[in-house]
C-alpha positions in Angstrom: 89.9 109.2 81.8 90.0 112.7 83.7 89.5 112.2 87.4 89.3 108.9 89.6 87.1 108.3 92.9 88.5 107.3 95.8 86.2 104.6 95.5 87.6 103.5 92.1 91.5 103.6 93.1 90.6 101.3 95.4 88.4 99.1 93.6 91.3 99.1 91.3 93.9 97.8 94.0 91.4 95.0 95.2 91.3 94.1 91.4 95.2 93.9 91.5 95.0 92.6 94.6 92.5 89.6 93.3 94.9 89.0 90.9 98.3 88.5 93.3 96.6 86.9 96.8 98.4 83.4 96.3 101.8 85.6 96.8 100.5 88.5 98.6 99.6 89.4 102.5 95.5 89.2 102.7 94.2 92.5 103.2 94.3 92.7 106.8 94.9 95.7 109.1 97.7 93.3 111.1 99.7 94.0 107.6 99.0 97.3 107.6 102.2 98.7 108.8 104.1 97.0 105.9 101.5 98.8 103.5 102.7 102.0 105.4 106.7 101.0 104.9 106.0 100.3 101.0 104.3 103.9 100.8 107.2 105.5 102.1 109.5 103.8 100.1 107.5 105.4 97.2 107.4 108.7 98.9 111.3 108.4 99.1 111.5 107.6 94.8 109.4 110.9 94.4 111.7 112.6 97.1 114.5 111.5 95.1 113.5 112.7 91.5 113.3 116.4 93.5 116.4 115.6 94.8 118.5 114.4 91.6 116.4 116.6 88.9 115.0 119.2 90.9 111.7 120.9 90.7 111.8 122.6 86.9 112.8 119.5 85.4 109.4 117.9 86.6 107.6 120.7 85.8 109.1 121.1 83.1 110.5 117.6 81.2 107.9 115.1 80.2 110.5 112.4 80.6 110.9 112.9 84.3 107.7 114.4 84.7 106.2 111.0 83.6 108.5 109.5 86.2 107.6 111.6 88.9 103.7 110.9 88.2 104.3 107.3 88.3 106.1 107.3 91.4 102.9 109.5 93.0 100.6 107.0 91.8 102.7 104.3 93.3 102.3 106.4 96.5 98.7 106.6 95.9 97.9 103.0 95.2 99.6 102.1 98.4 97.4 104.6 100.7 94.2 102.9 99.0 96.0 99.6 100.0 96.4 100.4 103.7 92.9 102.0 103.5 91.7 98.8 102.5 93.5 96.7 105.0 91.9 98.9 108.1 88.3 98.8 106.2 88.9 102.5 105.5 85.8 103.1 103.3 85.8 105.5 100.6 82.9 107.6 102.1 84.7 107.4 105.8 87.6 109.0 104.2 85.4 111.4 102.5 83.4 112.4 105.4 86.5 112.9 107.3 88.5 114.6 105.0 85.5 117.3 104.6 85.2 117.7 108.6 88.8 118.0 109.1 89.5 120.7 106.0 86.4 122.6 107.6 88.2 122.4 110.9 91.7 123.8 109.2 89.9 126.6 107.1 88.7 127.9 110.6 92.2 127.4 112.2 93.9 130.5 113.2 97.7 128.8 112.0 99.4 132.2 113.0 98.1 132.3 116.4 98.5 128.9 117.2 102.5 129.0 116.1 103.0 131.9 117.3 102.2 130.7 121.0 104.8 127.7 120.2 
């Protein structure tokens, strides 16, 4: 496996999810904000590897490298979730994400922080 679509990482957390409902919230967007406080917990276990090992040793040490990738694709896995629970589809984040990087390539970011 090389690459996954957005499309799959979230067909692969309804699968997980399929597999948990009886103990899990329902994929709802009024759970959505708990979805959002689970990904930052994760964001704070990657933050923490930079912290403790610093930046060579992931680049650098396949132990904590693997770590560190894990951690990401905990992060990962909960932005597909909280896509999911606010019928985020994979092609509305897609269409999105292309219209807003086309907005930022034609963003002067000098002249606008500059002003600031």
């Amino acid at each position: 496996m090389n690459d996954l679509k957005i499309s799959e990482i979230m067909k692969m957390q309804e699968d997980l999810f399929e597999l948990n409902k009886k103990n899990w919230n329902p994929l709802e967007s009024e759970y959505g904000k708990d979805s959002f406080l689970w990904m930052i917990e994760e964001i704070g276990e990657c933050i923490a590897i930079i912290k403790k090992k610093g930046h060579d040793e992931i680049v650098n040490n396949l132990d904590v490298r693997n770590h560190f990738v894990e951690e990401m694709a905990d992060v990962l896995m909960y932005y597909s979730q909280i896509l999911l629970r606010f019928g985020i589809s994979a092609e509305e984040l897609a269409e999105t994400t292309f219209a807003k990087h086309q907005k930022n390539i034609n963003r002067n970011y000098q002249k606008e922080y500059m002003n600031k």
